[in-house]
C-alpha positions in Angstrom: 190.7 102.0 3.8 193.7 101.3 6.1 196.8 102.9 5.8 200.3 100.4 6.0 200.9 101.7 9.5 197.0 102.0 10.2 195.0 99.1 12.9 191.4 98.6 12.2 190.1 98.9 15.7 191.5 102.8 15.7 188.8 104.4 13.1 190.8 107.5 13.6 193.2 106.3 11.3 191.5 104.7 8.7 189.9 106.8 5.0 186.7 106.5 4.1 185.9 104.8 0.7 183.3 107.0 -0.2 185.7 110.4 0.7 187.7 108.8 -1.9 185.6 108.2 -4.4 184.5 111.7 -4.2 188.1 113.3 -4.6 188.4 111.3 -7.8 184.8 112.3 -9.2 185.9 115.8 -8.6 188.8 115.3 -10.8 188.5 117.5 -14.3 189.4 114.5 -16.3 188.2 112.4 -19.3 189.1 109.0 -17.2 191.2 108.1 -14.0 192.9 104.7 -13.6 192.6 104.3 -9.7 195.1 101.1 -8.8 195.1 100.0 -5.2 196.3 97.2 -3.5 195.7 97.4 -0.1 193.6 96.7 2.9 189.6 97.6 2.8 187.6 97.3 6.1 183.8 97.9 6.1 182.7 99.8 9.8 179.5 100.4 10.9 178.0 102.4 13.5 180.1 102.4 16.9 183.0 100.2 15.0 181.8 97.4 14.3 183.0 95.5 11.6 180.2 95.2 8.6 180.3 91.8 6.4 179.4 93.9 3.6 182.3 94.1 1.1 182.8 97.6 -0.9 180.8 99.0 -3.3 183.4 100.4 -6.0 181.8 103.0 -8.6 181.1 101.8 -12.1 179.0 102.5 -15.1 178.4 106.4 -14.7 182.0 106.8 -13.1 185.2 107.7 -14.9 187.7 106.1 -12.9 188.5 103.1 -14.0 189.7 100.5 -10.9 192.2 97.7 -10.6 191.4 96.6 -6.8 193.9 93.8 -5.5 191.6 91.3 -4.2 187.4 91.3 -4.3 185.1 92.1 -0.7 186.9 92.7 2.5 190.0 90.1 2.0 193.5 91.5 2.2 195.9 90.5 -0.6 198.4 88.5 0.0 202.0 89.6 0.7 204.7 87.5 0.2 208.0 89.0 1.7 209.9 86.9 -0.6 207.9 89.4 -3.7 209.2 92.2 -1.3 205.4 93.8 -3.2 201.9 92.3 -2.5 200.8 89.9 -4.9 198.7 91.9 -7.1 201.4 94.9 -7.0 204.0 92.2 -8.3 202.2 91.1 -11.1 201.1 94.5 -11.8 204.7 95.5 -12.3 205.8 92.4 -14.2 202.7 93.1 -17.0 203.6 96.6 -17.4 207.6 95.4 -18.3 206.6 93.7 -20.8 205.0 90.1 -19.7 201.1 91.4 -20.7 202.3 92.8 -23.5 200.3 89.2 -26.0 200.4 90.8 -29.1 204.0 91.8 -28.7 203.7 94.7 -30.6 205.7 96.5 -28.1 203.1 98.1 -26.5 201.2 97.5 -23.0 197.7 98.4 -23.3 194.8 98.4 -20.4 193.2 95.7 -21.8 196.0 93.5 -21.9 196.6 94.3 -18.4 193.9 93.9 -17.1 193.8 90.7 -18.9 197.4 89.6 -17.8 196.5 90.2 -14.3 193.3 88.7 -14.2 194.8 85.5 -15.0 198.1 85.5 -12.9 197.2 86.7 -10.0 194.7 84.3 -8.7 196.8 81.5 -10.9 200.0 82.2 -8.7 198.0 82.4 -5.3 196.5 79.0 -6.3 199.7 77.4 -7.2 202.6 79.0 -5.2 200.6 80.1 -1.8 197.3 77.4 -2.2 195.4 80.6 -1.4 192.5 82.3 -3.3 192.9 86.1 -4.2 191.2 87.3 -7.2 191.5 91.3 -8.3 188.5 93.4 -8.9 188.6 94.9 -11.9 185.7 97.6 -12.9 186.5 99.4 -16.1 183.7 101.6 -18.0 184.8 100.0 -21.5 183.0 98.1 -24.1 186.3 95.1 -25.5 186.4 97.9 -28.2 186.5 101.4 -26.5 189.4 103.9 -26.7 189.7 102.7 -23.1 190.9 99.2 -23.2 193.8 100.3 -26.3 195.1 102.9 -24.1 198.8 102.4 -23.7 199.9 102.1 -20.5 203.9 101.7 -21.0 206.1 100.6 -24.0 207.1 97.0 -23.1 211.8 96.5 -22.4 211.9 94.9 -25.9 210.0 97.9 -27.6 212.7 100.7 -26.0 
C-alpha cells in the first residue's frame, strides 16, 4: 500500500498487504470492518511493478472489507469532494442517504448496498470514469453481520 505522501518507485515507503492483513488476523475480535480508500501497488522482485491486482482475505477471515476501487486502480479524487470518491459516498450513506428502510438506522448491508451503487453511478455520470469498490464481507443476506448498525441516520437523532 502507498501512504498519501508515499511514491511507488521508493519501496521503502510503501506497507505490505499481506503485513496488514496479518495485524488484523491477530486482532482478538469477533469481526473487523477494514475500510480503505487508497492507493494499492503490486511489486515484485527488484521493484517491478506486478499486473496482478490484490488478493484481499475472504471466507475464513473476519475482517470484513470495503476497498475503494477493484485491482491496482487508484480511486478517483475529485478536489471539488475535498474526499476521494469512495470516502464521499462513504460518509454521505452513513448520515443518513443508505439508510432505504428509513427506520433510522444505517446498517452494513445497506451500506454496502448504498455504495455499491453510487459510487460507480457517480464516476460514470459526473467524471465518465469507471471506479467500482470491492466489497468482501463473510455474510450470508441474513447474518448478524449485514443488520449490524453502523450509525443512527440525522433524522433518527
Amino acid at each position: 500500500m502507498i501512504p498519501y505522501d508515499g511514491k511507488p518507485n521508493s519501496t521503502t515507503r510503501l506497507y505490505p498487504l499481506k503485513d496488514l492483513e496479518a495485524g488484523l488476523a491477530r486482532l482478538k475480535t469477533k469481526q473487523t470492518l477494514f475500510i480503505f480508500d487508497g492507493g494499492v501497488l503490486s511489486i515484485g522482485p527488484g521493484g517491478a511493478a506486478k499486473h496482478k491486482g490484490p488478493r484481499w482475505s475472504s471466507s475464513k477471515s473476519p475482517v470484513l472489507h470495503l476497498i475503494g476501487t477493484t485491482g491496482l486502480r487508484n480511486g478517483l479524487e475529485p478536489v471539488k469532494l475535498r474526499h476521494g470518491l469512495f470516502t464521499y459516498y462513504l460518509l454521505r450513506g452513513l448520515k443518513g442517504e443508505a439508510d432505504t428502510n428509513v427506520d433510522g438506522d444505517v446498517t452494513l448491508r445497506e451500506l454496502t448496498t448504498f455504495i455499491g451503487r453510487a459510487v460507480p453511478a457517480a464516476a460514470k455520470q459526473d467524471f465518465n470514469q469507471e471506479q467500482r469498490p470491492l466489497i468482501v464481507l463473510r455474510m450470508l443476506p441474513s447474518s448478524r453481520s449485514a443488520g449490524l448498525v453502523l450509525t443512527k441516520s440525522a433524522s433518527a437523532r
